[in-house]
C-alpha positions as CSV (number, residue, x, y, z in Angstrom):
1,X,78.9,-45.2,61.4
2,X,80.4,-44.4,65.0
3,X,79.6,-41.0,66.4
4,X,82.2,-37.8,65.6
5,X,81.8,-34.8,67.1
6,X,84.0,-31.6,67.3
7,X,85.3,-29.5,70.2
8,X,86.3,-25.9,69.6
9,X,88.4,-24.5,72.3
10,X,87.2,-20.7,72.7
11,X,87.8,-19.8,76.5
12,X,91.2,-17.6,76.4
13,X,91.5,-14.5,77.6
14,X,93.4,-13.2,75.2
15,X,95.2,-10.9,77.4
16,X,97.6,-9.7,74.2
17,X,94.7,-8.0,72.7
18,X,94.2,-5.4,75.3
19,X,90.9,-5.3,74.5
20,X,88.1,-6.1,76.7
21,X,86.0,-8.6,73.9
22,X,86.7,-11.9,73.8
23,X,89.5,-13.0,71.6
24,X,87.3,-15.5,69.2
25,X,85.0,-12.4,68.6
26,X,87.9,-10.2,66.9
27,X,87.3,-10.3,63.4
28,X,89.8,-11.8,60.6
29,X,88.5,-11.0,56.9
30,X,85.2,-9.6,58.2
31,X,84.3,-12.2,60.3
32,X,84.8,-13.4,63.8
33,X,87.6,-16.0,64.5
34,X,85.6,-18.4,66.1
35,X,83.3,-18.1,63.1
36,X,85.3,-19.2,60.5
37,X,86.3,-22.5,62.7
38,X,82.6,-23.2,63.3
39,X,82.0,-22.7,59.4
40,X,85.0,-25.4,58.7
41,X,83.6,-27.3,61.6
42,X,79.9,-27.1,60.2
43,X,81.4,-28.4,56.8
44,X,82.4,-31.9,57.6
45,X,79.1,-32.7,58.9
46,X,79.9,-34.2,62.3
47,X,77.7,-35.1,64.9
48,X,77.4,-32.2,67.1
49,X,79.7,-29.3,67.6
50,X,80.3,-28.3,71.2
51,X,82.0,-24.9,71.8
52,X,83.7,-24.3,75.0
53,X,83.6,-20.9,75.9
54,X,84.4,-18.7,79.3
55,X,86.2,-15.0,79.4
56,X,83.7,-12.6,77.0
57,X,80.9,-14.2,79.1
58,X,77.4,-14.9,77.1
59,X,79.0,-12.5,74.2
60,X,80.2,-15.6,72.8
61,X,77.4,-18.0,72.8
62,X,75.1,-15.0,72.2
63,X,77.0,-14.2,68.5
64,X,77.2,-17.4,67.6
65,X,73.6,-17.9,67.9
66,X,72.9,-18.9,64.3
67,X,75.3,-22.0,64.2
68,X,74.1,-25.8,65.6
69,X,76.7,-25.8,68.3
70,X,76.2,-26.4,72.0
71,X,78.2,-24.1,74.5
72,X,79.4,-25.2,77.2
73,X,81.0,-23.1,79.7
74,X,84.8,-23.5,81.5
75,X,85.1,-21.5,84.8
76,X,87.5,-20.9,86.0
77,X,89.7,-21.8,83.2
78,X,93.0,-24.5,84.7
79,X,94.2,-25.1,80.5
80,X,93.2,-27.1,78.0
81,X,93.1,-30.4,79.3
82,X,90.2,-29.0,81.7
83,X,88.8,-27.6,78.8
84,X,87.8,-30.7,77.2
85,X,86.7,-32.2,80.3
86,X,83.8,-29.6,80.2
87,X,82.6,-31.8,77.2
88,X,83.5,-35.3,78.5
89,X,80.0,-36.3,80.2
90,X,78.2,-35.1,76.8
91,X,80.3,-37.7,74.5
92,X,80.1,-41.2,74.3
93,X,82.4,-43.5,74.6
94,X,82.0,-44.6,71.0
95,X,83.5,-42.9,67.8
96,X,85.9,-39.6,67.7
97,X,86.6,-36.5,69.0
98,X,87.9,-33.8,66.8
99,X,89.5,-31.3,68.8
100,X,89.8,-27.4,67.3
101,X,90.5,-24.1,68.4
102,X,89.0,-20.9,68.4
103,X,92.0,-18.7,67.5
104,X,93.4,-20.9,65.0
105,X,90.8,-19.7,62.5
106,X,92.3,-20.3,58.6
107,X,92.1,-24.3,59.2
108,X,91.0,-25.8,56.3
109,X,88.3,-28.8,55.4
110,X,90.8,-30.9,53.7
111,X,93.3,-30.6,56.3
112,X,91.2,-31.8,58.6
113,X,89.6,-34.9,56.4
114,X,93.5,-36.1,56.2
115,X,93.4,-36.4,60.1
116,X,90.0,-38.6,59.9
117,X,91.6,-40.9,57.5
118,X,93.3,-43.0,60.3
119,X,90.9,-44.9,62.9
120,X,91.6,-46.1,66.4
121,X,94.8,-44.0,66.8
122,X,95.3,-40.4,68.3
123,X,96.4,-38.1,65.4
124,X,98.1,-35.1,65.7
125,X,98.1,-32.2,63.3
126,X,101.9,-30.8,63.4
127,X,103.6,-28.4,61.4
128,X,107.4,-27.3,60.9
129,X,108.4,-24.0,61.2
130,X,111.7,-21.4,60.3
131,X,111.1,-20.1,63.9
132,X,109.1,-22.2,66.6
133,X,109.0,-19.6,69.2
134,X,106.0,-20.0,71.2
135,X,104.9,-23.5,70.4
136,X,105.4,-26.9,72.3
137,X,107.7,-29.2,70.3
138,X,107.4,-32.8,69.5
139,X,109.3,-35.0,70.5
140,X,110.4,-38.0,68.8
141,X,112.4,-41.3,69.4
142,X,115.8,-42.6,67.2
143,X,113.2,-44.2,64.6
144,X,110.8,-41.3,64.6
145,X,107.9,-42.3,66.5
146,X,106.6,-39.4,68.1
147,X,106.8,-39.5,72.1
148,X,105.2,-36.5,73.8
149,X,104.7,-32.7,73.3
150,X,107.3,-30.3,75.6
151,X,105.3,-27.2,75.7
152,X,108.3,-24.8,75.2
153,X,108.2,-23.1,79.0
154,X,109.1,-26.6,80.1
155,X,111.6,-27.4,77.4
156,X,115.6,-28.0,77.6
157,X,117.8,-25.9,75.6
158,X,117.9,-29.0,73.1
159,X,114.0,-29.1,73.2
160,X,114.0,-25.7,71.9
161,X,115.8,-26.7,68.7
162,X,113.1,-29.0,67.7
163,X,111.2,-27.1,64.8
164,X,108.4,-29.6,64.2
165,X,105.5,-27.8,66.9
166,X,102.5,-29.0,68.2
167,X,99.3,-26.7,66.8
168,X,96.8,-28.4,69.0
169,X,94.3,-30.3,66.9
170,X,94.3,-33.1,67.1
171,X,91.7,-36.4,66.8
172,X,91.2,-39.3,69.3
173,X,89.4,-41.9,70.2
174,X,86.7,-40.5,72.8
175,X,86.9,-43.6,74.8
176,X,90.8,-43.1,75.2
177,X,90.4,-40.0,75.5
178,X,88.4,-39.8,78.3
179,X,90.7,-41.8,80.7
180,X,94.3,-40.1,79.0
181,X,91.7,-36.7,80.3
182,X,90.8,-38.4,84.0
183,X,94.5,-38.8,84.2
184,X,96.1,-35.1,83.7
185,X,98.3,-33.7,86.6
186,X,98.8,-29.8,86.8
187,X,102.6,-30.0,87.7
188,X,104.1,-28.0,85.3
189,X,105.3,-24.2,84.9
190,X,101.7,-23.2,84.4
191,X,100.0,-25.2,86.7
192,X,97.3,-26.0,84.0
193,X,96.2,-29.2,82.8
194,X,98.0,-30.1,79.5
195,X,96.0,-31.3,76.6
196,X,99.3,-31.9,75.3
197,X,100.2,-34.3,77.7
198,X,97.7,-37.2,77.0
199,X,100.6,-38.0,73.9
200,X,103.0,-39.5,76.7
201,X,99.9,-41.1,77.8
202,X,99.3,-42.9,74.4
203,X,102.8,-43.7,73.5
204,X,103.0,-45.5,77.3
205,X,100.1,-47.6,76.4
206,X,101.3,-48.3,73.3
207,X,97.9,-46.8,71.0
208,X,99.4,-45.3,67.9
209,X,100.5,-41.6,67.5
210,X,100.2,-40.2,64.0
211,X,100.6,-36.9,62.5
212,X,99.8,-34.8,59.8
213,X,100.6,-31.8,58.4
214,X,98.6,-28.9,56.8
215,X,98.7,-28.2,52.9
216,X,99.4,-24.0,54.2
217,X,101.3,-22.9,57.4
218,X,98.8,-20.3,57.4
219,X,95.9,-22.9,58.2
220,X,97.8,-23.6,61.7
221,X,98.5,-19.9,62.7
222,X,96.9,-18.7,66.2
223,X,95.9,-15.4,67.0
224,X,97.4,-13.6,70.4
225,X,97.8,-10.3,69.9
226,X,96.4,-7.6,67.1
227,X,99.9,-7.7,65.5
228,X,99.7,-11.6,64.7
229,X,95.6,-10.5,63.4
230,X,96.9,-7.9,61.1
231,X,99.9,-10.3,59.6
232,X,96.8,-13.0,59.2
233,X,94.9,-10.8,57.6
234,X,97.3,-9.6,55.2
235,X,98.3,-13.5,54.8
236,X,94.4,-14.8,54.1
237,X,93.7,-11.2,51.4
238,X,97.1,-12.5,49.7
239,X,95.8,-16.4,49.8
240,X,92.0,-15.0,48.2
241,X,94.0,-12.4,45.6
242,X,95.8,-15.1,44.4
243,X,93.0,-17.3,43.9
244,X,90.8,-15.0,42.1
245,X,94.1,-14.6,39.7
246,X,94.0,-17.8,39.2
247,X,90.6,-17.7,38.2
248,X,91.2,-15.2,35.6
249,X,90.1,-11.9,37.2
250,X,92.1,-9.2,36.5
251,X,93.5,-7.5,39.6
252,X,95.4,-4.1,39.1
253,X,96.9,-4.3,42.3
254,X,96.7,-7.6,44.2
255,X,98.3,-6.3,47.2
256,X,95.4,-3.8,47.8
257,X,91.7,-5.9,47.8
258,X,89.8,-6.7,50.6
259,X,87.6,-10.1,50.7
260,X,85.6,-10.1,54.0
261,X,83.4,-12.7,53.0
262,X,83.0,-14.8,49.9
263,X,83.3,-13.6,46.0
264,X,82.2,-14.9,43.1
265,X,83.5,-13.8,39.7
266,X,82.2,-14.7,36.6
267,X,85.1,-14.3,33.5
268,X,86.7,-10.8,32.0
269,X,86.2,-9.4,36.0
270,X,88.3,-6.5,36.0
271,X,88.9,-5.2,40.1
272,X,90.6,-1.8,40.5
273,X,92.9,-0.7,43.6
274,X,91.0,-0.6,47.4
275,X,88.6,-2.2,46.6
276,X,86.4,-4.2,49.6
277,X,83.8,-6.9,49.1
278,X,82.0,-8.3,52.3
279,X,79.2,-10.8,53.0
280,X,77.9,-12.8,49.7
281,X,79.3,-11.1,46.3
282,X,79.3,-12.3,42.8
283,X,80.1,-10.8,39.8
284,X,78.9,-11.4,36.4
285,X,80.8,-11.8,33.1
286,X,82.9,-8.7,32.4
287,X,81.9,-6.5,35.5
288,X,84.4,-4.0,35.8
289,X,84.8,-2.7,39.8
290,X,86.6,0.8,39.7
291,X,89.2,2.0,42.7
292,X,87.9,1.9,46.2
293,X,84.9,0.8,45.4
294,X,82.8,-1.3,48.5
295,X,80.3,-4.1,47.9
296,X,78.8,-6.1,50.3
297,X,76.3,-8.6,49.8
298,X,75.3,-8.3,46.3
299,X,75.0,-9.5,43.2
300,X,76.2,-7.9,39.8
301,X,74.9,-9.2,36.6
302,X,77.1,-9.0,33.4
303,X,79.0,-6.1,31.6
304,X,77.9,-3.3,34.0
305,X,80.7,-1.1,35.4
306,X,81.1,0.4,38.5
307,X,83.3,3.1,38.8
308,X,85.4,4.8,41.9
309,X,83.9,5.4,45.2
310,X,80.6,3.6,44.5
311,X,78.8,1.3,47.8
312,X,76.7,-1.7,46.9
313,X,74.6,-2.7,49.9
314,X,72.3,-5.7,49.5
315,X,71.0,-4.8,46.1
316,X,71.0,-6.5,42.7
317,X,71.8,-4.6,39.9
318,X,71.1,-5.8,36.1
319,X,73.4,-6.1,32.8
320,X,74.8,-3.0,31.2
321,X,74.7,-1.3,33.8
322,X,76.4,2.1,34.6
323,X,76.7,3.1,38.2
324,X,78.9,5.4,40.0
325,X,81.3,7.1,40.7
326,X,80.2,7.8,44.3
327,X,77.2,6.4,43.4
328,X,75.2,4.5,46.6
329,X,73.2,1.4,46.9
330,X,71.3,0.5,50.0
331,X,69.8,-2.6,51.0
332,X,66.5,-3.3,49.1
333,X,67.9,-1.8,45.7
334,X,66.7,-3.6,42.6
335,X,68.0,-2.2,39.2
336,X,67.4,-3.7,36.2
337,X,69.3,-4.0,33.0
338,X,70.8,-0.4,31.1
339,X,70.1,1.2,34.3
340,X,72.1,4.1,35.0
341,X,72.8,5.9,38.4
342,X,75.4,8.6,38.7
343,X,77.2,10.3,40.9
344,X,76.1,11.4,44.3
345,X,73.0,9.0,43.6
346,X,71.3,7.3,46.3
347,X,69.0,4.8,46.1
348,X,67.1,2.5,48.7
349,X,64.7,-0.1,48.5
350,X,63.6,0.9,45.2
351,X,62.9,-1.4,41.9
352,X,64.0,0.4,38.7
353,X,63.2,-1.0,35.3
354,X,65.7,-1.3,32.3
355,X,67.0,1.6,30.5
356,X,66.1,4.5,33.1
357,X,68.7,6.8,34.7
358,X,69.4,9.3,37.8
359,X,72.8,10.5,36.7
360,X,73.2,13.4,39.3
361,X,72.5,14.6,42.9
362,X,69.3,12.3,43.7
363,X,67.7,10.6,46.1
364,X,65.3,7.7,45.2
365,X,63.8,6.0,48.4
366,X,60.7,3.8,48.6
367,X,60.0,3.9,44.9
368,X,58.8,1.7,42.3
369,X,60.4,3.2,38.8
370,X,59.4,2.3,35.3
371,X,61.0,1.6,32.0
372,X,62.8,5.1,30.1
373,X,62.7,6.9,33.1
374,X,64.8,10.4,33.6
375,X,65.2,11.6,36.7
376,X,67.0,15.1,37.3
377,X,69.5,16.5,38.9
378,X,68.6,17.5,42.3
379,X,65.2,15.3,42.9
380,X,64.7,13.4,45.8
381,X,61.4,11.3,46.9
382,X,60.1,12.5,50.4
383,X,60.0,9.2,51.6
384,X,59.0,9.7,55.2
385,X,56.7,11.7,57.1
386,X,58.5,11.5,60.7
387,X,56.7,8.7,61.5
388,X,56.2,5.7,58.5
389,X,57.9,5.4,55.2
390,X,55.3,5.7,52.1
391,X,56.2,4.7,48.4
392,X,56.5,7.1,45.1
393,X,55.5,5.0,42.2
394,X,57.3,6.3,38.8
395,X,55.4,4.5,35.8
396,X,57.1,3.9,32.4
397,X,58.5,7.0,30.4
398,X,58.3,9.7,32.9
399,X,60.7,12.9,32.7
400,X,60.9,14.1,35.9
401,X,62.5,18.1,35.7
402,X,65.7,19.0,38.2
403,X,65.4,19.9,41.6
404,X,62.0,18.5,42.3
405,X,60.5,16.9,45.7
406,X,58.4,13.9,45.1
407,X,56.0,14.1,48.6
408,X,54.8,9.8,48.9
409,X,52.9,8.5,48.6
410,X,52.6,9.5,45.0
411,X,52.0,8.3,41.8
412,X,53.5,9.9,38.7
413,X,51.5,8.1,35.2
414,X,53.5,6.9,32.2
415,X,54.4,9.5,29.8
416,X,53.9,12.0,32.6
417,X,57.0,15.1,32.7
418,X,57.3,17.3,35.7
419,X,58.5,20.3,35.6
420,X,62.0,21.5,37.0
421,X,61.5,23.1,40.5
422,X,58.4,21.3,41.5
423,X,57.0,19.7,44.7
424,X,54.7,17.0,44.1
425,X,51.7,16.2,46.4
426,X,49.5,15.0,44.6
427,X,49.2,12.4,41.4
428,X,50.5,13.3,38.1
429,X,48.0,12.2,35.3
430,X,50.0,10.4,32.2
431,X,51.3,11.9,29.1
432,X,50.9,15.7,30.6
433,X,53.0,18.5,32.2
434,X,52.6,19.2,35.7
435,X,54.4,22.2,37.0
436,X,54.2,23.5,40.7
437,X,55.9,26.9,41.6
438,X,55.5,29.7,42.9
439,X,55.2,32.9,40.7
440,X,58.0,34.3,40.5
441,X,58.8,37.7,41.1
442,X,61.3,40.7,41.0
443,X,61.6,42.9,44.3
444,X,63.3,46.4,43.5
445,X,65.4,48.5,45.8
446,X,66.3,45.5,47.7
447,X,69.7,45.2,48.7
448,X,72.2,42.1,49.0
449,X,73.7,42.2,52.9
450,X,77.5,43.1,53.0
451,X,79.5,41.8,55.8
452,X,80.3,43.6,58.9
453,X,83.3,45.0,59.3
């Protein structure tokens, strides 16, 4: 099978932003532009990916890190004809040449296999539009063969009228490719090189000029300015509300959820207003979500309900669950089924067995918890000694009193209760009261303080 490889344009400025990082590093959905085209890019599997950055400097490369891309660098930057050539002596002369862009980040998969179906032809990816302000037009003859792209600077009054734009991508043979590249000329309004311009090229030597257009509009939209972001963004929440609709979640207001990432919904999901959901989330069979509720990489089993205000941070929680409302969840959270955490709860790289509960007030860091396990209002685990972190271990059945300090490392046994007030140092033995307080006492004659006038 001959060789394909992809080229994502990422070297803009971006001067429209007014901001100084790089354009393909704003985020859309929670992630950064250029991500989600190296994500599509990844999908269909092609030889290498070559990214060809410049303004933000090693930022780009540098975030992009975890993806198998090369970067090559365009300075200056003369348009996007010269970009390209940055990646000519890396091809060969064999195969494709998939060409994307950076800022044109909602491209889809599919889209993009439609180009591939055609071989030994240059194929361009064109879409028509109510208002083609901005984009070069194409051109076509009396029978409708396509003839060039007028980048719209450079167009006639006529030219303008043309609605069907140019979005860029496009796919080519590499071998023509390279020599409609070696050809480019600068004269033009911009004095850049033109990757449009290697269509004349084609049609001249008479290679075949296809097109195809995008199943959304959306796919093809660029991003120049934080206005055109937030209209994308609102654009991609609408495309993922109405696909979890579709899916049978229950949304009570689809115009106000947040997917910065990707969710998974098992059936009877029910998803209340403001709600956001980043990184990798699923949720199980009947999970209710309640208002303005965020969740960000994890995973909620069946039938537990969430309610308002609650963050989920890279933690599993069980079946039956009840957490919330401004309940908390950092990373490293394990809670098993029947769990229940309340509000003002917060829990952190802790395991907590089935049917225990912290419905008010509490901390719980470090811990391991058991089975049928109360913890009162008020008690936190003294997790950390300025220095290192040490773990309170809670064993099966323990009632542990309000407004107690649990001082790790610890270990409280099964069956153990502690009484309300206490600060534990030491182990508590299993099945027996511990109490630690101070005797308490009455001081007469003394005085409350009044205020100063």
């Amino acid at each position: 099978m001959s060789p394909f490889n992809i080229v994502i344009l990422a070297a803009g400025k971006g001067t429209r932003m007014h901001s100084e990082q790089a354009k393909v590093l704003h985020n859309l959905a929670g992630r950064p532009l250029l991500q989600h085209v190296l994500e599509c890019a990844t999908a269909l599997k092609p030889e290498q990916i070559y990214v060809v950055y410049g303004h933000g400097g090693e930022a780009v490369p540098e975030a992009m890190r975890h993806f198998a891309a090369q970067f090559v660098k365009q300075e200056p930057q003369f348009g996007t004809g010269h970009a390209v050539q940055q990646v000519m002596p890396q091809l060969s002369d064999d195969g494709t040449t998939l060409v994307l862009y950076g800022d044109v980040p909602l491209i889809q998969q599919a889209t993009l296999q439609n180009m591939r179906q055609t071989n030994d032809a240059l194929v361009l990816l064109t879409v028509s539009l109510e208002n083609p302000a901005g984009y070069g037009r194409i051109v076509r003859n009396s029978k409708g063969e396509v003839l060039r792209i007028i980048e719209e600077k450079d167009a006639t009054p006529q030219q303008l009228e043309i609605r069907e734009v140019n979005t860029g991508i496009l796919l080519a043979p590499t071998k023509l490719l390279r020599g409609w590249l070696a050809k480019l000329r600068n004269n033009n309004a911009q004095a850049e090189y033109y990757l449009t311009d290697i269509v004349g090229m084609a049609v001249q030597q008479g290679v075949a000029v296809h097109t195809v257009q995008p199943g959304h509009v959306w796919e093809v939209q660029g991003i120049n300015s934080k206005l055109q972001l937030a209209v994308l963004e609102r654009t991609w929440q609408q495309v993922e509300a109405a696909s979890l609709l579709e899916q049978g979640v229950t949304l009570i207001d689809a115009t106000r959820i947040d997917v910065r990432g990707k969710l998974v919904c098992g059936s009877d999901v029910e998803i209340d207003v403001g709600c956001i959901f980043s990184g990798d989330v699923s949720l199980g069979d009947g999970v209710h979500v309640g208002a303005y509720s965020m969740i960000k990489n994890s995973s909620i089993a069946s039938g537990t309900q969430i309610a308002p205000y609650s963050h989920i941070d890279g933690s599993e929680v069980g079946a039956d669950c009840q957490i919330g409302p401004y309940a908390r969840l950092r990373p490293g959270s394990e809670l098993h089924d029947h769990v229940h955490i309340g509000n003002f709860v917060e829990i952190k790289n802790s395991d907590i067995a089935a049917h225990s509960k912290a419905n008010h007030l509490s901390y719980i860091g470090d811990s391991t918890v058991g089975s049928r396990v109360n913890i009162g209002a008020g008690t936190i685990t003294c997790n950390y000694d300025g220095a290192n972190k040490h773990r309170t271990v809670i064993k099966d059945d323990v009632f542990v009193g309000s407004a107690t300090q649990l001082v790790a490392p610890v270990t409280l046994g099964a069956g153990a209760t502690i009484g309300a007030g206490s600060t534990i140092t030491r182990d508590a033995p299993a099945d027996q009261l511990t109490v630690s307080r101070g005797k308490q006492i009455t001081i007469s004659g003394w005085k409350r303080p009044i205020k100063k006038k």
